[in-house]
C-alpha positions in Angstrom: 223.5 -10.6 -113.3 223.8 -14.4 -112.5 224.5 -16.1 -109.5 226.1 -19.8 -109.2 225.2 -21.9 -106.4 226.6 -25.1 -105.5 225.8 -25.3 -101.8 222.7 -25.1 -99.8 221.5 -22.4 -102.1 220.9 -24.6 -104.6 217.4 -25.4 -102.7 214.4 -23.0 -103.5 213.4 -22.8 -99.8 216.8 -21.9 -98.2 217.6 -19.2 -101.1 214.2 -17.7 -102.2 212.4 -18.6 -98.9 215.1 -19.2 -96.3 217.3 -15.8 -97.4 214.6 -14.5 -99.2 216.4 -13.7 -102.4 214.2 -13.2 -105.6 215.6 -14.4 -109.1 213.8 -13.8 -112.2 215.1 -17.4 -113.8 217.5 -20.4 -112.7 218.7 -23.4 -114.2 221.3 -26.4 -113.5 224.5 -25.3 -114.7 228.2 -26.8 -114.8 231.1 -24.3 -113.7 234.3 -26.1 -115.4 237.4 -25.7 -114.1 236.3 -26.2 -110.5 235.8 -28.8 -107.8 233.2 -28.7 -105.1 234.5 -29.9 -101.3 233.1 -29.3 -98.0 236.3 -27.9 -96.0 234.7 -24.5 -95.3 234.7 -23.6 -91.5 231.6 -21.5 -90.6 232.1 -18.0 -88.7 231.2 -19.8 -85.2 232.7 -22.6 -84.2 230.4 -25.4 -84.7 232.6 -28.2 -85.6 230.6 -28.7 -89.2 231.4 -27.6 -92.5 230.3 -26.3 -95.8 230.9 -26.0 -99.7 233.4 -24.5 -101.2 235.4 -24.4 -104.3 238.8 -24.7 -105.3 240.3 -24.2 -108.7 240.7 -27.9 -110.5 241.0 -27.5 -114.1 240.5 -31.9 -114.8 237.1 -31.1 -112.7 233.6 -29.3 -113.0 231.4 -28.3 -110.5 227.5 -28.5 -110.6 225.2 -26.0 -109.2 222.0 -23.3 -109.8 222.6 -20.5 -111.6 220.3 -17.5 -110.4 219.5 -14.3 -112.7 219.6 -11.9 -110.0 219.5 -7.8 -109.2 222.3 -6.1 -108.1 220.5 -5.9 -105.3 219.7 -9.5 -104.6 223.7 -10.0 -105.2 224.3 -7.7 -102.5 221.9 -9.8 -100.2 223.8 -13.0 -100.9 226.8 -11.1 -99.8 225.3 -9.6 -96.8 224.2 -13.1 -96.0 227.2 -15.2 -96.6 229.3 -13.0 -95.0 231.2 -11.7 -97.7 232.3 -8.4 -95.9 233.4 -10.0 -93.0 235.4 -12.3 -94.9 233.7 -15.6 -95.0 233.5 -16.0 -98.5 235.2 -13.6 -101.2 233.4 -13.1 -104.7 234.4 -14.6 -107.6 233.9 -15.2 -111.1 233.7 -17.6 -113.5 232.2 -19.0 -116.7 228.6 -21.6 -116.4 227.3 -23.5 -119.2 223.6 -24.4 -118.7 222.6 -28.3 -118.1 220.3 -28.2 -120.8 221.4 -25.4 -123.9 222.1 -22.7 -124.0 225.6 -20.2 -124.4 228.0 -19.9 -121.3 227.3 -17.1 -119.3 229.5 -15.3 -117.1 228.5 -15.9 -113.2 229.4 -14.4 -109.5 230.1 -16.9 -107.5 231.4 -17.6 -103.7 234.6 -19.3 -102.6 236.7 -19.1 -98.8 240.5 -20.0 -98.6 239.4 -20.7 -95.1 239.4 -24.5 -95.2 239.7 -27.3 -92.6 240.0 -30.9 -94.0 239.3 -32.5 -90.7 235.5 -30.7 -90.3 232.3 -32.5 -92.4 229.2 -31.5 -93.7 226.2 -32.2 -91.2 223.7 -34.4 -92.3 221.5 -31.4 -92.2 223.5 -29.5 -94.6 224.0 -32.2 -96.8 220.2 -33.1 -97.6 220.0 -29.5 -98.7 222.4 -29.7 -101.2 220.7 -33.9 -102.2 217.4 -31.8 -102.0 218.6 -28.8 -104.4 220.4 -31.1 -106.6 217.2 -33.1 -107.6 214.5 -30.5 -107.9 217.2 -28.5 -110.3 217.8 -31.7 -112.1 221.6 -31.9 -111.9 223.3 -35.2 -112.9 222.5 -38.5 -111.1 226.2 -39.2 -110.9 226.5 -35.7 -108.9 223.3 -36.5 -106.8 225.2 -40.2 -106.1 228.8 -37.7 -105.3 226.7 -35.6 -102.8 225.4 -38.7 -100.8 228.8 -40.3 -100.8 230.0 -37.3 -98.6 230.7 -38.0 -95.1 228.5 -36.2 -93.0 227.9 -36.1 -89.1 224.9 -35.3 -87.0 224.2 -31.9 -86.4 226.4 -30.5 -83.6 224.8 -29.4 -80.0 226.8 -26.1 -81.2 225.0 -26.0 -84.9 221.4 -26.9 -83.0 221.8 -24.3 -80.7 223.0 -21.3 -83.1 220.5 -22.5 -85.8 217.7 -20.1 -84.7 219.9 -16.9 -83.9 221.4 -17.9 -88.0 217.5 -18.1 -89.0 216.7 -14.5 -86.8 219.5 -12.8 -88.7 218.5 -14.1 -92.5 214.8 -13.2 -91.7 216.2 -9.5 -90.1 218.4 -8.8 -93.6 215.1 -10.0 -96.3 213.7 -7.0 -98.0 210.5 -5.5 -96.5 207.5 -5.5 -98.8 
């Protein structure tokens, strides 16, 4: 099954170390058809946001696609919050960077949006970071450091290591 990331898990070390999902392969891929924007209000209150997707068909969203298990998928969803509602699953059609046939991918969206939250600076070097070592396009590297971003919030600080607890309580034991 694939997986397409176009948020933090774009970045090795939040989704194989971070949320400890394995993948057997992943490349830079383009989801057309979509838009990435950071209106996505987390579960807690924090007063940041995150990325999500909405449907643009002029646009095309960059990202990771991950060749996971059934059973990783079911981790990503444990993790994101998929059965509470914080992000529903989706489908849609990737095209890798570099060759390659589309592919048919899961993906995660929320029609929980709040235009007036941004990104924290935090968040957003993930996504710079997982952008680069995947190799998307510079023009998308140059989109993701345009975004407005704040400081992390004394909420986002706070909550961080209970967040970090609960992904290191969900990864598989060995």
């Amino acid at each position: 099954m694939w997986y397409f990331a176009y948020g933090s898990n774009m970045q090795r070390a939040t989704f194989c170390g971070r949320r400890g999902i394995t993948c057997s392969r992943a490349f830079a891929a383009r989801a057309p058809g979509w838009r990435v924007v950071f209106d996505k209000p987390p579960l807690v209150p924090i007063g940041e946001s995150f990325a999500n997707l909405i449907a643009d068909p002029a646009e095309t969203a960059y990202g990771v696609a991950y060749e996971v298990s059934p059973a990783a998928l079911d981790s990503i969803d444990l993790s994101e919050g998929v059965m509470i509602g914080n992000y529903v699953r989706t489908t849609t059609l990737i095209i890798p960077l570099i060759g390659g046939e589309p592919l048919e991918a899961f993906t995660l969206m929320s029609d929980r949006r709040d235009a007036a939250l941004l990104p924290s600076t935090r968040y957003m070097a993930l996504l710079i970071e997982g952008a680069l070592e995947n190799g998307l396009p510079p023009a998308y590297v140059e989109f993701l450091r345009a975004v407005p971003a704040r400081e992390p919030s004394a909420a986002a600080r706070a909550f961080q290591p209970l967040v970090d607890g609960a992904l290191a309580a969900m990864r598989p034991k060995s």
